[in-house]
C-alpha positions as CSV (number, residue, x, y, z in Angstrom):
1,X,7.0,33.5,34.0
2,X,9.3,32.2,31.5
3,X,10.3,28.4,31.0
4,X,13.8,28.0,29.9
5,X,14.0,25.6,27.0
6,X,16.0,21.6,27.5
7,X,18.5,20.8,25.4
8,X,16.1,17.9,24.3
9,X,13.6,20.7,23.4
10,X,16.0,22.1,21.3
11,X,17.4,19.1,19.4
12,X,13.8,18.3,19.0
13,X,12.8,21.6,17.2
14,X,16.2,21.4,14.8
15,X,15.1,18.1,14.0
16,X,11.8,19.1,12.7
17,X,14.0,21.8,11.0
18,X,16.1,19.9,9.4
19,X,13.6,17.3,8.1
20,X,11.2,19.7,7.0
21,X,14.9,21.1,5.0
22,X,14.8,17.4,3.5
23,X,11.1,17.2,2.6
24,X,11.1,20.2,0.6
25,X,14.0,19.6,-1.2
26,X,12.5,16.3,-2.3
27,X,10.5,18.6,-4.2
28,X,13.2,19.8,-5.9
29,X,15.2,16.6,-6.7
30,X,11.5,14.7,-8.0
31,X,10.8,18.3,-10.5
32,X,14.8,17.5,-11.9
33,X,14.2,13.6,-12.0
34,X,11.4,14.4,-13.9
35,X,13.4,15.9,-16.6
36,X,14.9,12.2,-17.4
37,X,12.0,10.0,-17.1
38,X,8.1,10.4,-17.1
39,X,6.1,10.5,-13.9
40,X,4.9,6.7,-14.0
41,X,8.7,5.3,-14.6
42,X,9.8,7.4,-11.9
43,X,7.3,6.1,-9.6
44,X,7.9,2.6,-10.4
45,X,11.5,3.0,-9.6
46,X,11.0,4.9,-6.5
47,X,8.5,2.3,-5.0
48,X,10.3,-0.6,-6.1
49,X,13.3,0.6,-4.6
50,X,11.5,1.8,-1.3
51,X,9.9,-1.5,-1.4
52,X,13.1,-3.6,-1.5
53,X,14.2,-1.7,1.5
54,X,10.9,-2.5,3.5
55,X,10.7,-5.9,2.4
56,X,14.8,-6.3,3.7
57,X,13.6,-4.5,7.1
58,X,10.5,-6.3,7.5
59,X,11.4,-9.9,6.9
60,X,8.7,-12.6,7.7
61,X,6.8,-10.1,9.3
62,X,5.0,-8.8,6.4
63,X,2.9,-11.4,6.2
64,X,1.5,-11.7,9.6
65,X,-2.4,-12.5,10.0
66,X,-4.3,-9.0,8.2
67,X,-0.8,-7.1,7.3
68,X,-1.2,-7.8,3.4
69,X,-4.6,-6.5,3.3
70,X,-4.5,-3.1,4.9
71,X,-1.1,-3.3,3.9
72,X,-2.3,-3.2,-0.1
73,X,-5.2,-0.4,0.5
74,X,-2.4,1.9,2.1
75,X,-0.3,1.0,-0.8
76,X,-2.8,1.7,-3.2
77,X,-3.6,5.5,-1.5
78,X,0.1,6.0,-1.1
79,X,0.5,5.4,-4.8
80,X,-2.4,7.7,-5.9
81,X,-1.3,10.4,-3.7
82,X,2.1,10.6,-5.2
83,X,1.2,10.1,-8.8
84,X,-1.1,12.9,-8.4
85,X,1.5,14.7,-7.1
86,X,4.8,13.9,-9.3
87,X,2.2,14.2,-12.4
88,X,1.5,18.1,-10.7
89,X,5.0,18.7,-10.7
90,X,5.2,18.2,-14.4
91,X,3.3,21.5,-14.7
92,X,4.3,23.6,-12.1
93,X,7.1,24.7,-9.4
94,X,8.5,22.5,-6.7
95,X,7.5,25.2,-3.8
96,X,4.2,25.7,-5.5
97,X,3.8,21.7,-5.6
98,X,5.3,21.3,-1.8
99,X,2.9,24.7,-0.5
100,X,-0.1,22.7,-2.0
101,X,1.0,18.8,-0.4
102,X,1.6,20.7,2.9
103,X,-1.9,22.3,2.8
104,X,-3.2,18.5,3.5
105,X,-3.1,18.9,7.2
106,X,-6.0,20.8,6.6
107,X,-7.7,17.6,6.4
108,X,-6.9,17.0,9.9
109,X,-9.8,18.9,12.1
110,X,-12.0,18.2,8.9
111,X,-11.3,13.9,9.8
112,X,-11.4,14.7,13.6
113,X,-14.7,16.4,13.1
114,X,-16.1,13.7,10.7
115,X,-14.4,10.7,12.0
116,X,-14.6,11.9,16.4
117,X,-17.3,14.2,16.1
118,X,-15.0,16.6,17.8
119,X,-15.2,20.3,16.6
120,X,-11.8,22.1,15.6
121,X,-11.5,25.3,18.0
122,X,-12.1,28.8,16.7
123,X,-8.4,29.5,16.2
124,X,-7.8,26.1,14.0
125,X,-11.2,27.1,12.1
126,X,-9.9,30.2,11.2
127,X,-6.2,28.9,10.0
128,X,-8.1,26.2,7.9
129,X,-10.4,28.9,6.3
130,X,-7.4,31.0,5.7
131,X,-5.4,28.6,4.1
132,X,-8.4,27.4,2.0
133,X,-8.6,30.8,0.3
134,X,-5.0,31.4,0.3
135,X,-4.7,27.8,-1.7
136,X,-8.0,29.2,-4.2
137,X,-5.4,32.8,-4.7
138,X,-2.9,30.7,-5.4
139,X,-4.2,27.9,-7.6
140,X,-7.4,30.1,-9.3
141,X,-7.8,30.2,-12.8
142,X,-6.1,33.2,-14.6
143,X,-6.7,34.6,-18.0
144,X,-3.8,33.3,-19.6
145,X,-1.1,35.0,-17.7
146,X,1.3,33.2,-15.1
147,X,-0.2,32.4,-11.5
148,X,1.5,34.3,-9.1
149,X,5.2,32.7,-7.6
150,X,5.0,30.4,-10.6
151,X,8.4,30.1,-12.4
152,X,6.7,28.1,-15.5
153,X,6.1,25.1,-16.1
């Protein structure tokens, strides 16, 4: 039997859509930023600027009782993660560098299996080794030539 679809459903999925439209034109915007300043001056300016805005928004709630310190350690990941990332994006393509960011959800049934001791179902096994040799195709070493997709540097 089929279910018709709610005009919430709908909105929904067009949202997802539309911000997944935004996030990978980030990509994009970061790889020509990059063209005007170097990775750490970029990311200084982006954080201190996202910063400001959170800081407005949060107020005197920032420093309730444990907030600074869990607050920091995500900061400090956060930080890593994108400098890794905006220093990739020096050396390759904005969908080769957004492909590879998206492939972290793989992480997810590997935390849920470490972290719940809950195995991932076949299916979700499967996708996860799929997309782990898809990522070695796409990122393996080459003798000298361009990697596949790759528009240069």
């Amino acid at each position: 039997m089929k279910q018709e679809r709610s005009g919430a459903t709908w909105r929904a999925d067009g949202a997802l859509v539309l911000l997944t439209v935004f996030w990978g034109l980030t990509f994009v915007v970061v790889k020509d930023a990059l063209a005007f300043a170097d990775p750490f001056t970029f990311l200084t300016l982006r954080f201190a600027v996202g910063a400001a805005v959170m800081v407005a928004i949060a107020r005197g709630r920032m420093f309730a009782p444990g907030i600074v310190p869990k607050g920091l350690l995500l900061a400090a990941v956060l930080f890593v993660c994108f400098a890794l990332q905006t220093v990739g994006l020096t050396d390759t393509t904005p969908s080769r560098a957004a492909f590879l960011t998206g492939l972290n959800v793989l992480f997810v049934p590997l935390m849920s299996m470490v972290l719940l001791k809950r195995l991932p179902r076949w299916g979700t096994t499967v996708g996860v080794v799929l997309a782990a040799v898809g990522l070695y195709w796409l990122t393996r070493p080459t003798s000298g030539e361009a990697l596949p997709g790759d528009g240069g540097g």
